[in-house]
C-alpha positions in Angstrom: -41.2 52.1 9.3 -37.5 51.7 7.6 -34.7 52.4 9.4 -33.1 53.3 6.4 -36.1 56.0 5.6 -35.9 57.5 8.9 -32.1 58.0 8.9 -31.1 59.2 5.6 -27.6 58.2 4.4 -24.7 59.3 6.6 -22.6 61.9 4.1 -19.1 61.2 5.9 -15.9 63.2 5.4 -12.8 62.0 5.2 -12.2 63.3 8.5 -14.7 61.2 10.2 -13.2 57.6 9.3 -9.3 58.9 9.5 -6.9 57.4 12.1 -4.1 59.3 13.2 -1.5 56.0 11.5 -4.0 56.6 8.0 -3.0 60.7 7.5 0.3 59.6 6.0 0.0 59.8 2.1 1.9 56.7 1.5 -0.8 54.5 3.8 -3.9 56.3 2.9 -5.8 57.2 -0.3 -6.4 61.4 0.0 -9.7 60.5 -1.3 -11.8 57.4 -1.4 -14.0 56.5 -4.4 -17.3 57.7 -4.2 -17.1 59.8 -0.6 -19.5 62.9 -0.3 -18.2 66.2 0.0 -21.1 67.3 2.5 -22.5 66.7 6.1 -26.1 66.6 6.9 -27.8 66.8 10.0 -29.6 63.7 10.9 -32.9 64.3 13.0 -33.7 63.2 16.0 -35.2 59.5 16.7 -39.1 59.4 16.3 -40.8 57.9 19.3 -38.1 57.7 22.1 -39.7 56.2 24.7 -41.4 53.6 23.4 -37.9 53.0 21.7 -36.9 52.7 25.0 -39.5 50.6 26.4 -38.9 48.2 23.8 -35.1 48.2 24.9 -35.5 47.4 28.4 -37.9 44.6 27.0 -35.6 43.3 25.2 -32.9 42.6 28.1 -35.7 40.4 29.6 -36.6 38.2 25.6 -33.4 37.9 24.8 -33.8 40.1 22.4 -36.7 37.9 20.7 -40.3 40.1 20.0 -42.7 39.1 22.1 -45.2 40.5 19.8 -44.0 38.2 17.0 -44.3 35.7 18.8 -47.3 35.9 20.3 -48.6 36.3 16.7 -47.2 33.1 15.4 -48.8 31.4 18.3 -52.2 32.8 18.0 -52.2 32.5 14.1 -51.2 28.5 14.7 -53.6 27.9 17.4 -56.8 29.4 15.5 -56.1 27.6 12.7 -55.4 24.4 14.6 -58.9 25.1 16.6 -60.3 25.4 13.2 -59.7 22.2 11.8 -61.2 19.7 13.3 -60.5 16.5 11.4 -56.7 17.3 11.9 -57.4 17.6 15.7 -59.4 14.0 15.5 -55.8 12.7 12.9 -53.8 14.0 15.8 -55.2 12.8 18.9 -55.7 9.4 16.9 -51.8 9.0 16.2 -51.3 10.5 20.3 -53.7 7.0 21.5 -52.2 4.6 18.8 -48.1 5.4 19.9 -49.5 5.7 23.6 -51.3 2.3 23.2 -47.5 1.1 21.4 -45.6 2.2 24.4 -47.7 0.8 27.2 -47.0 -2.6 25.2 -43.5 -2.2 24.9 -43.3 -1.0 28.9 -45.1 -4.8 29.6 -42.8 -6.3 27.5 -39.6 -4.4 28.6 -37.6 -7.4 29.7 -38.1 -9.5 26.0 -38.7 -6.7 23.5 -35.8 -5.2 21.5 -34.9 -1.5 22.9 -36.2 0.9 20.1 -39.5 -0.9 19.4 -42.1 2.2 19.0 -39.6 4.7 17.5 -36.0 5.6 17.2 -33.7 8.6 17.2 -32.7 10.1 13.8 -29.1 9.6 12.6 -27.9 12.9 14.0 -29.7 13.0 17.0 -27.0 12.3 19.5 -28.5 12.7 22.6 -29.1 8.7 23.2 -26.7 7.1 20.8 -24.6 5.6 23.7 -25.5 1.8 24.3 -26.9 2.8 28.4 -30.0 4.2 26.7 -30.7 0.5 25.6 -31.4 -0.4 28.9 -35.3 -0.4 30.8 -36.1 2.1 31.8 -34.2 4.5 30.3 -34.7 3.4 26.7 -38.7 4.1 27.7 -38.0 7.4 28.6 -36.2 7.9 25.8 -38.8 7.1 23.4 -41.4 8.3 25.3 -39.8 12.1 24.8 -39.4 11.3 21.4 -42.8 10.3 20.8 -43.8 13.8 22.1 -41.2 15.3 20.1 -43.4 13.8 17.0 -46.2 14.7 18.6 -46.1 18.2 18.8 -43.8 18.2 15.6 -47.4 16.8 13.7 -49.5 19.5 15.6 -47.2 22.5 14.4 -46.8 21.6 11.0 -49.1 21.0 8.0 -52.0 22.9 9.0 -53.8 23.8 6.6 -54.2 28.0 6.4 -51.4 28.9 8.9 -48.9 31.0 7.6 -45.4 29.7 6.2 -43.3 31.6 8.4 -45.7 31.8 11.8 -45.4 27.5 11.4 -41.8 27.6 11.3 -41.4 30.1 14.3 -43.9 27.8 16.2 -42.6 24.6 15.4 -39.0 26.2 16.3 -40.0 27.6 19.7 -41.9 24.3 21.0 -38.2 22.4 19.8 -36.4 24.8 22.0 -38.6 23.9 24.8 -38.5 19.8 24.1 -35.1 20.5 23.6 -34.5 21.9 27.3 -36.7 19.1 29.0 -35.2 16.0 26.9 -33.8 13.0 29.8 -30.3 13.8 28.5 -30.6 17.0 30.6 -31.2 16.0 34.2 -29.0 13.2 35.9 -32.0 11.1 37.5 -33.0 10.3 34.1 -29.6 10.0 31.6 -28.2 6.9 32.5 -24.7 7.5 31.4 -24.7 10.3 34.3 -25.5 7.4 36.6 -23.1 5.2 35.7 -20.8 7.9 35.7 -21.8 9.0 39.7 -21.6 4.7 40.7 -18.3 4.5 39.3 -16.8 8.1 40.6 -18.3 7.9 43.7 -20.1 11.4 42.8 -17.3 12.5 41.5 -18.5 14.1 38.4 -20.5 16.1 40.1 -17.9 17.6 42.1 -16.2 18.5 38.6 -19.5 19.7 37.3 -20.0 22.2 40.2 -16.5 23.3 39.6 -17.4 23.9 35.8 -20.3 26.0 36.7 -18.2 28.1 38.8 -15.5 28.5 36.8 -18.3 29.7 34.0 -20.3 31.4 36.1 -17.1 33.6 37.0 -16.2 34.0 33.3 -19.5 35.3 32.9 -19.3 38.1 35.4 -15.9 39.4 34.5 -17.1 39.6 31.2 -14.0 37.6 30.0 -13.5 35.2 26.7 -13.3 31.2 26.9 -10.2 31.7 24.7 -8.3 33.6 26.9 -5.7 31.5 28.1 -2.0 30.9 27.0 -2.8 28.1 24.4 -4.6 30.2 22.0 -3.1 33.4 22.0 -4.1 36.0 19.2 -0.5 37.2 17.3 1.2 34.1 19.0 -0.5 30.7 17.9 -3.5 32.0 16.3 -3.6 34.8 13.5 0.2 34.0 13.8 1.1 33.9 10.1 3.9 36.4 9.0 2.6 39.7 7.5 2.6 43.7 8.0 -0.3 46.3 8.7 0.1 48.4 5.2 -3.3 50.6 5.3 -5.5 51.8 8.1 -8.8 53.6 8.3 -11.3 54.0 11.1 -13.2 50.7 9.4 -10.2 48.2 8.4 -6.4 47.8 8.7 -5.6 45.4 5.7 -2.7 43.4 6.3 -0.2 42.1 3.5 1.4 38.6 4.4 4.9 38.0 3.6 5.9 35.6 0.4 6.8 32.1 2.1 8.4 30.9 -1.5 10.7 33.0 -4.0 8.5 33.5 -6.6 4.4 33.8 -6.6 1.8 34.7 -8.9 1.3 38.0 -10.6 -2.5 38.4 -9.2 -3.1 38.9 -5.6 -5.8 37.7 -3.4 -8.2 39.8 -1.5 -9.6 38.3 1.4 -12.9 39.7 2.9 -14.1 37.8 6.3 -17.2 39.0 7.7 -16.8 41.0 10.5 -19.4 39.4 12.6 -16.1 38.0 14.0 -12.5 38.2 13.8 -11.0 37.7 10.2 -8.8 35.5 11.3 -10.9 32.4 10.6 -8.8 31.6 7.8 -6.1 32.5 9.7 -6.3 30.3 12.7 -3.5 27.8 13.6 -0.4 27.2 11.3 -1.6 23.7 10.8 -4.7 24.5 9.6 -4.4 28.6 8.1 -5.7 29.2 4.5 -3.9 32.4 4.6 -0.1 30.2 4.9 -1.7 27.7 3.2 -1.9 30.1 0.3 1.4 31.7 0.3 2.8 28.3 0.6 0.9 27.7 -2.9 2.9 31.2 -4.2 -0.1 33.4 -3.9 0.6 37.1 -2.3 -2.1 37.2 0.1 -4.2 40.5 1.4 -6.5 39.9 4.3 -9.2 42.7 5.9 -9.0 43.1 9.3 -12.1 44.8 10.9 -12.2 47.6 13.5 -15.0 46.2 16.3 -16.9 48.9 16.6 -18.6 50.6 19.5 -21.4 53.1 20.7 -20.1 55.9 18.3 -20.0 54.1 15.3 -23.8 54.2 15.7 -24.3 55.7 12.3 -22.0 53.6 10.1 -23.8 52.2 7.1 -23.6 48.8 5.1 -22.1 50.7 2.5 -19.2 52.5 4.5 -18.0 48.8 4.6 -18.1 48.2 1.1 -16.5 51.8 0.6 -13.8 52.4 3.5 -13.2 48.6 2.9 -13.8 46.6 -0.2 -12.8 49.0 -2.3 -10.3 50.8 -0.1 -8.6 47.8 0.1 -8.7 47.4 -3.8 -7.3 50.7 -3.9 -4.0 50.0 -2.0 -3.3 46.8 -3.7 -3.5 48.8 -6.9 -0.4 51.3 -5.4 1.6 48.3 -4.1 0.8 45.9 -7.6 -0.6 48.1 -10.3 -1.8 46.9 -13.3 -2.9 43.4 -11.8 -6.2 41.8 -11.1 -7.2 40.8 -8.1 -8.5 37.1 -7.0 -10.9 38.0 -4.6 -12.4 36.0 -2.0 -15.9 36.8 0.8 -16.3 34.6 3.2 -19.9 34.7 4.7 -21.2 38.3 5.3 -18.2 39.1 3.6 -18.8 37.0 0.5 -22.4 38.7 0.5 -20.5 42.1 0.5 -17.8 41.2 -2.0 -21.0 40.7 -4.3 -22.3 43.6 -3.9 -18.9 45.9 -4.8 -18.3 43.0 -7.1 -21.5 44.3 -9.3 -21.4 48.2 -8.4 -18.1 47.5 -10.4 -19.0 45.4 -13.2 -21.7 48.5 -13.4 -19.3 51.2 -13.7 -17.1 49.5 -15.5 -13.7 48.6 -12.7 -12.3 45.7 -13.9 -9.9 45.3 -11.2 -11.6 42.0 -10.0 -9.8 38.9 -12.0 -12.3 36.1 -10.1 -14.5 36.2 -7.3 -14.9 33.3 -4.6 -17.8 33.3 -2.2 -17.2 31.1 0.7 -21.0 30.0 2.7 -22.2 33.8 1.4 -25.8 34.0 0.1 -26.6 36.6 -2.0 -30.8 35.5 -2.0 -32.1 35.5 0.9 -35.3 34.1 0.6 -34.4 30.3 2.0 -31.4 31.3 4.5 -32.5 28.8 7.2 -33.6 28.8 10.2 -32.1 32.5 10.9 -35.0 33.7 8.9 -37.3 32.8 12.1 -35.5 35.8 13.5 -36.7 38.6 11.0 -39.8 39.9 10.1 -41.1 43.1 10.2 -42.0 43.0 14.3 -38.9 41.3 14.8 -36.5 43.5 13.0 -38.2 46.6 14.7 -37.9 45.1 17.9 -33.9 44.7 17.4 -33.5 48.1 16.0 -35.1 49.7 19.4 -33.1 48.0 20.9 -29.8 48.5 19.0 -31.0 52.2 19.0 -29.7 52.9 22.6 -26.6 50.9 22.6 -25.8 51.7 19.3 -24.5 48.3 18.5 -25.8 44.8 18.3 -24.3 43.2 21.3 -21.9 40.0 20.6 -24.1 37.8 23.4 -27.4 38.1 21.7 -25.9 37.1 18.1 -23.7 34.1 19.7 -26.7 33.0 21.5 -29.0 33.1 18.1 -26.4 30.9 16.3 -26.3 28.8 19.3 -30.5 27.9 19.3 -30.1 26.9 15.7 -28.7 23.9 17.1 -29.2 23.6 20.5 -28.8 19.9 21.1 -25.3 20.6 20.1 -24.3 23.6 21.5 -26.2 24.4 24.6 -27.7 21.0 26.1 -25.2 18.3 25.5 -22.4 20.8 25.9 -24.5 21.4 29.5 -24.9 17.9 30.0 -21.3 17.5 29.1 -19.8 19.8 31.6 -22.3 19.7 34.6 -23.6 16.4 34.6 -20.5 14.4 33.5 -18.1 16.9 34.7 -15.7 16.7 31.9 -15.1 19.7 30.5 -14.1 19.6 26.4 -10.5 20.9 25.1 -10.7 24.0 23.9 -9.7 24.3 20.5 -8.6 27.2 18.1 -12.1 27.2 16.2 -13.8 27.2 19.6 -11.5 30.0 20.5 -12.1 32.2 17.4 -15.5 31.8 18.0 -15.8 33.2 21.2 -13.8 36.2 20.0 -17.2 37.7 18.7 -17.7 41.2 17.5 -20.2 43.6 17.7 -22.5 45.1 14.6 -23.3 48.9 14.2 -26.7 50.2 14.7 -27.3 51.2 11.2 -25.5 48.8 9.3 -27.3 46.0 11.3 -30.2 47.4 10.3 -29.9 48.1 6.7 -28.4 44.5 6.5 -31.5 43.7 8.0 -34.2 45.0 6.3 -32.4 45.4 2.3 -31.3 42.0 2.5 -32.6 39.4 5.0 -36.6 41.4 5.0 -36.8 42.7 1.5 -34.1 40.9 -0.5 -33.3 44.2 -2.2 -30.2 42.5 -3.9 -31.6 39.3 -5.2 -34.5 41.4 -6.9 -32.5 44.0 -8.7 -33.6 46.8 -5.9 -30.2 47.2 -3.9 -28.6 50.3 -4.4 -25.1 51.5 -4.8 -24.2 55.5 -5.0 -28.1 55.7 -5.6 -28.0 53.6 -8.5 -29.4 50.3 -8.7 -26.9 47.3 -9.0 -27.6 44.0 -10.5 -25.4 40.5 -9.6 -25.8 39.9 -13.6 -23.3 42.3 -14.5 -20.7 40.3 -12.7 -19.2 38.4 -16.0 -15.9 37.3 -13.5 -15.0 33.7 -13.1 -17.0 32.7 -10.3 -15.6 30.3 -7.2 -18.5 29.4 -4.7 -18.3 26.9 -1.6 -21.1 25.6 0.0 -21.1 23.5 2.9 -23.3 20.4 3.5 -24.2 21.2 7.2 -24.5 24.4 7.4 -27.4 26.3 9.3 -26.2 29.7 8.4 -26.1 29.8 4.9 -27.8 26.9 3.9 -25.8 25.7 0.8 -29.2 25.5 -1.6 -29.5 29.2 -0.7 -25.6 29.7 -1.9 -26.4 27.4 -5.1 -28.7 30.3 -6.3 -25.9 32.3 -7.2 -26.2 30.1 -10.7 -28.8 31.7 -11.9 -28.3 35.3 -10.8 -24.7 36.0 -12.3 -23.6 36.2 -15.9 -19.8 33.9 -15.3 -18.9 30.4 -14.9 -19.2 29.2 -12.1 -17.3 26.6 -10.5 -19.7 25.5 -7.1 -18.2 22.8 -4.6 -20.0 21.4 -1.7 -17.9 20.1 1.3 -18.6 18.6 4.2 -19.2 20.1 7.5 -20.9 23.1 8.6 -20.4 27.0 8.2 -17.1 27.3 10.3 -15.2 23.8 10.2 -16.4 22.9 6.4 -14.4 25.7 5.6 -11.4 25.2 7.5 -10.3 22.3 5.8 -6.8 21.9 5.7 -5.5 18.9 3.7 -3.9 17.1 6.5 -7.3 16.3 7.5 -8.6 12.7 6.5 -12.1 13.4 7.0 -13.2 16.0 4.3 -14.7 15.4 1.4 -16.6 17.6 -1.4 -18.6 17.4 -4.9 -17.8 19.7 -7.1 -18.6 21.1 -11.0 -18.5 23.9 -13.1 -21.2 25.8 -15.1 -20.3 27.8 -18.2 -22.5 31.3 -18.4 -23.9 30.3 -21.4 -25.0 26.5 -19.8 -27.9 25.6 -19.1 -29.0 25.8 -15.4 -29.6 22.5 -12.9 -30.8 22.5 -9.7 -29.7 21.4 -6.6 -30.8 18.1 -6.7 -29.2 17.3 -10.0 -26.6 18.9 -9.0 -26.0 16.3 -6.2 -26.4 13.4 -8.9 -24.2 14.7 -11.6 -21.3 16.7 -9.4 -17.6 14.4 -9.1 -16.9 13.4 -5.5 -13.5 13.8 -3.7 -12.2 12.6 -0.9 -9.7 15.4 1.2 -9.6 19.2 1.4 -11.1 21.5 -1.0 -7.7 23.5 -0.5 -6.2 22.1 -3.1 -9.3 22.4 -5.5 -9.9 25.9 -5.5 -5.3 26.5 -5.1 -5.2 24.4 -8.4 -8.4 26.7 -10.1 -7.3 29.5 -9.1 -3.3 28.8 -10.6 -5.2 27.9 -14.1 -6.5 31.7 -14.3 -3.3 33.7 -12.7 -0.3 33.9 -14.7 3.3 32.9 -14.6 5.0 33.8 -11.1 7.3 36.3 -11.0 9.8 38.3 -8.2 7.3 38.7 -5.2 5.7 42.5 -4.7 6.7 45.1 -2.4 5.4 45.4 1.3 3.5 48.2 1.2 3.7 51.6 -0.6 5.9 54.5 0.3 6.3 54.9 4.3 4.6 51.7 6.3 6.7 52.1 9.2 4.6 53.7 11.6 1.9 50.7 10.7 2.0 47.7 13.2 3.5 44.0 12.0 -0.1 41.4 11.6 -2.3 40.5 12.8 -2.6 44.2 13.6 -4.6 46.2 16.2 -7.6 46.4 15.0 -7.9 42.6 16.3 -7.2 43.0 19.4 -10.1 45.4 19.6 
């Protein structure tokens, strides 16, 4: 059963989501758009133990159904048990790449390393020359033999289910995954070589590593906490002032960095799945100064973390008490101007959503909008998608249900098994085995600032978007009307990125045929979080680009790929130089704030600190 039919919509006052610094006039709107005059009792949870139960199961699966998966499994192996021929096709390729390998193992000393099989391209688990050597380069392809093997059992039989094959086929990688060589020290060469040459050394520095982490862990403290990346100091460090507060946001207005700028502001909406200050991380690589430097007057939501008693907040409080709140204050400090308005990730989903509840009702306070890795169909959304179905979803709203928040470890950790060779094993292998611990950088440090996800927005998020795909399908509801993404007629922005495993950028490319605009889609290099921090100093970015006029006809992806320019370098300057095209001539920079902002903090705010 719904979450969303078993709660019904939270009717909020305007008491409930005001701060003490948000009662002054000046800061705070008397009366958002849209907000109910009326209270109503919600009921009481159905089925509390077992709501329970399933809560204190969860601490034990990492939050994973066991049910779900238990069905995937049994759905795969009757299948498999039924199909015999594939069973005979499968232990025939098993004898003929065993029968390859016992040759190449007789052979070992005159055969070239990487005779049966090799890794792929990005596997980078066995790149280094060591792995070359007998017998390591045996092992080596040995394990990846098996990885085939089991990758050929999972997939491709006939009558299993879609999504019960992926789940499978992802569960027996995490496992592989965990028992490749690379992982233990008697069998990674490089670890050996490492240990001869150190004297043991490394593993001296590895057990210092596991300490050191082990002790993070139980204090509960952040890998980012240390003077070199310090939140207001060298991160989320760019020059602005805290000039509206609610309970949800604090939305902070940057200072002008040159004398004149352009007319139209930009609204930036981050996803509060984490800090906003993504695009606000170091000054070498900040979109937000990067902006202002380009004469832009930049706006930037910063997102309250919430806890335990924001249980009851819904999707749409965020699109209310900030989207549009936000919109609302820009209009009292620059009124009369459209907004450039830019989502990044959740936030880009969101900034669709208001984006058409407006084009609806007929706002036209939005000049262009820019999505930034933000799917607004989520039918092909990667490998996330192995996390929700209907068990699955139920399972995490128990479970949500008596915290009253999705916790920040169980969402870092499901980003993390989407590629665990690079975030969990060779990171392991890195710090224990070979005891050299990485430099922390500012991405790594934002990243570990995680946040946590209300009950019953998580869930709604959940099940209108991820289960049902409510707002692809013309089903998602706004102020109980129905919204559509082809009202949205605004000059579209939208950046996918190439490596992405969050928002996989064929998923984002569906926005072409959804919305009613030009749109202008880029692809750049690198995944969800570094392909968008691309500041132009860096040589190693590069990105395809092209627009599509509304009335155009559509292409897909792959001709996309075949017709789109390449560039080498940043898509900063891209999206700076589209963006100047549809603002007007600059003129005297804008005020900071309306009325009295003094009792309001200078950024990044308090809100992030939270």
């Amino acid at each position: 059963m719904s979450i969303v039919k078993i709660i019904p919509r939270a009717e909020e006052s305007q008491a409930l989501f005001a701060s003490p610094a948000a009662e002054a006039p000046a800061t705070t709107p008397e009366k958002l758009p849209g907000e109910p005059v009326a209270a109503n009792i919600v009921p009481a949870e159905p089925y509390p133990l077992d709501r329970a139960f399933h809560a204190m199961l969860a601490r034990f699966t990492g939050g994973i159904s066991p049910v779900a998966l238990s069905l995937a499994w049994l759905d795969w192996s009757s299948h498999l048990a039924a199909a015999p021929q594939r069973q005979m096709e499968i232990s025939r390729n098993v004898l003929r790449d065993t029968g390859q390998l016992l040759e190449a193992a007789a052979h070992a000393t005159s055969r070239k390393p990487w005779s049966v099989i090799q890794p792929q391209r990005r596997d980078r688990r066995f790149r280094e020359p060591q792995w070359e050597a007998a017998p390591f380069n045996l092992l080596a392809q040995s394990f990846l033999l098996t990885e085939r093997w089991w990758h050929d059992a999972t997939t491709g039989v006939r009558g299993l289910s879609r999504a019960n094959e992926a789940i499978v086929e992802f569960s027996v990688r995490q496992i592989l995954d965990m028992l490749a060589p690379s992982n233990f020290a008697a069998t990674n060469p490089q670890v050996l070589e490492k240990a001869f040459r150190s004297g043991g050394e490394n593993f001296v520095f590895g057990w210092q590593n596991w300490c050191r982490d082990l002790m993070r862990l139980l204090s509960v403290s952040k890998p980012g906490e240390n003077e070199q990346f310090v939140v207001g100091k060298t991160v989320a460090a760019s020059p602005g002032k805290v000039v509206y507060r609610n309970d949800l946001i604090e939305l902070i207005q940057y200072y002008p960095t040159t004398a004149q700028v352009r007319p139209e502001p930009i609204l930036v909406v981050p996803a509060w799945i984490m800090k906003y200050y993504i695009l606000d991380l170091s000054p070498q690589n900040s979109l937000v100064e990067y902006l202002t430097g380009q004469g832009f007057t930049v706006f930037a939501i910063s997102w309250r973390n919430p806890d335990a008693k924001d249980k009851d907040v819904a999707f749409d409080d965020y699109r209310r008490l900030g989207v549009m709140a936000a919109l609302d204050t820009i209009g009292q400090i620059m009124p009369g101007r459209k907004t450039h308005a830019l989502g990044y990730c959740l936030g880009g989903t969101l900034l669709s959503i208001a984006a058409a509840a407006m084009a609806r009702d007929g706002d036209g306070r939005l000049g262009t909008v820019t999505l930034l890795a933000a799917q607004t169909d989520f039918t092909e959304a990667g490998e996330l998608t192995l996390f929700i179905n209907e068990s699955q979803v139920a399972f995490l709203e128990d479970m949500m249900w008596q915290r009253g928040y999705f916790d920040t470890a169980q969402m870092a950790g499901a980003f993390a098994l989407l590629r665990s060779n690079d975030l969990v094993w060779s990171r392991l292998s890195q710090d224990y085995l070979m005891g050299e611990s990485a430099p922390l950088n500012d991405l790594m440090a934002w990243n570990a600032d995680a946040t946590r996800l209300p009950y019953r927005m998580h869930s709604e998020y959940l099940r209108k978007l991820f289960l049902d795909n409510d707002l692809a399908e013309g089903r998602y509801r706004v102020e109980s009307r129905s919204i559509s993404l082809s009202d949205i007629h605004s000059a579209m922005f939208v950046v996918g990125t190439l490596g992405d495993h969050v928002a996989p950028w064929r998923s984002v490319y569906k926005i072409h045929y959804q919305v009613d605009a030009d749109v202008t889609f880029l692809l750049t290099s690198g995944g969800h979080n570094a392909g968008v921090v691309a500041a132009p100093h860096e040589p190693w970015h590069n990105y395809q680009v092209m627009t599509k006029a509304a009335d155009a006809p559509y292409v897909d992806p792959d001709e996309w790929l075949k017709l789109a320019r390449h560039v080498e370098g940043s898509w900063w300057p891209e999206w700076a130089a589209w963006l100047a095209v549809r603002s007007g001539v600059p003129c005297d920079p804008p005020p900071i704030g309306v009325g009295s902002v003094d009792g309001l903090p200078e950024a990044p705010g308090d809100y992030v600190h939270t």
